[in-house]
N, C-alpha and C positions, 0 to 999 in steps of 0.2 A: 255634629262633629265640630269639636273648637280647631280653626285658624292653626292654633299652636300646636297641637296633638298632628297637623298636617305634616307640620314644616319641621319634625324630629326626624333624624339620619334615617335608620331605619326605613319609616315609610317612605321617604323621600327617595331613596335607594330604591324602594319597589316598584315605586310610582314611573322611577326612570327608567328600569329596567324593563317593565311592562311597554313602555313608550317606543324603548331601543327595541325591543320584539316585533313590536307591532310596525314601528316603520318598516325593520327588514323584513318582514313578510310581504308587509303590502309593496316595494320596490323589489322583493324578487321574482313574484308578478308579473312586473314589466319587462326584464331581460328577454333580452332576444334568444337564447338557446338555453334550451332545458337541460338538464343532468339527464342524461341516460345510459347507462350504463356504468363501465370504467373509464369512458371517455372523459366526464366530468375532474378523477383526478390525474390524468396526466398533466404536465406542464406547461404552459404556455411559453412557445419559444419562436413567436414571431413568425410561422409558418417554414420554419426550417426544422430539419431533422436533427433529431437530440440524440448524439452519439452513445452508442451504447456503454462507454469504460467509465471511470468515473472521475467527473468533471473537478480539479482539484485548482480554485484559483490562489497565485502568490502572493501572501499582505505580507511578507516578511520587509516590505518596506513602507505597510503602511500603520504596522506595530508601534516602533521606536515615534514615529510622530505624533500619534495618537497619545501617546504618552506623555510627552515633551509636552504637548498642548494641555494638558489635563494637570501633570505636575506646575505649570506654568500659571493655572488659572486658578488653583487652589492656592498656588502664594498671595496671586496678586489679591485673592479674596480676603487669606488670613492676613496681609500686608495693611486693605483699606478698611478694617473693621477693630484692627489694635487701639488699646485706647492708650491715647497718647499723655494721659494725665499718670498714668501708674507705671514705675520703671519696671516690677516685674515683667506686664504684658510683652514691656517692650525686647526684653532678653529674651522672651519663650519666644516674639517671631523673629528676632534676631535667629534663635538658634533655630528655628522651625526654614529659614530661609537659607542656613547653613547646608542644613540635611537638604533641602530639596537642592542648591547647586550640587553638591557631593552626588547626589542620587541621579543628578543630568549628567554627570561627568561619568558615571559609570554606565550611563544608560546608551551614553555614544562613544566609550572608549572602542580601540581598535586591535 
């Protein structure tokens, strides 16, 4: 077998895939408590009781920031990568930097 025929996606993918099997086998092995039963998938909740209704947690403020951050980091992205020799480019991130403040200002309007 050539070198080169080894190191194609494909097999290299299988070769990995057979590797990632084979360590999680042999490291689940080792754990300390086995699956038995249904015990295996209930949740792990720190040795406290996991209330029976259903647990709804609030991101409604952690939405608007996640966002903020993302709009914010795709400018600075399209921002550092404009070429500055061509005036087109420079209009489409002008205008690409218009839409994103417009789209912050509505993303925190009240």
């Amino acid at each position: 077998m050539d070198v080169i025929s080894v190191l194609t996606p494909p097999l290299a993918f299988l070769i990995m895939l057979a590797a990632a099997a084979g360590v999680s086998f042999g490291l689940s092995q080792l754990a300390f408590k086995k699956r038995t039963g249904n015990g295996g998938l209930q949740p792990y909740a720190c040795g406290e009781d996991i209330p029976t209704h259903m647990i709804q947690p609030d991101y409604s403020q952690f939405f608007p920031f996640a966002m903020f951050f993302t709009v914010l980091h795709v400018v600075a992205l399209m921002g550092a990568t404009v070429a500055k020799a061509d005036m087109t480019s420079l209009v489409i991130a002008g205008v690409y930097l218009l839409g994103a403040l417009v789209g912050l200002t509505v993303l925190y309007r009240r």
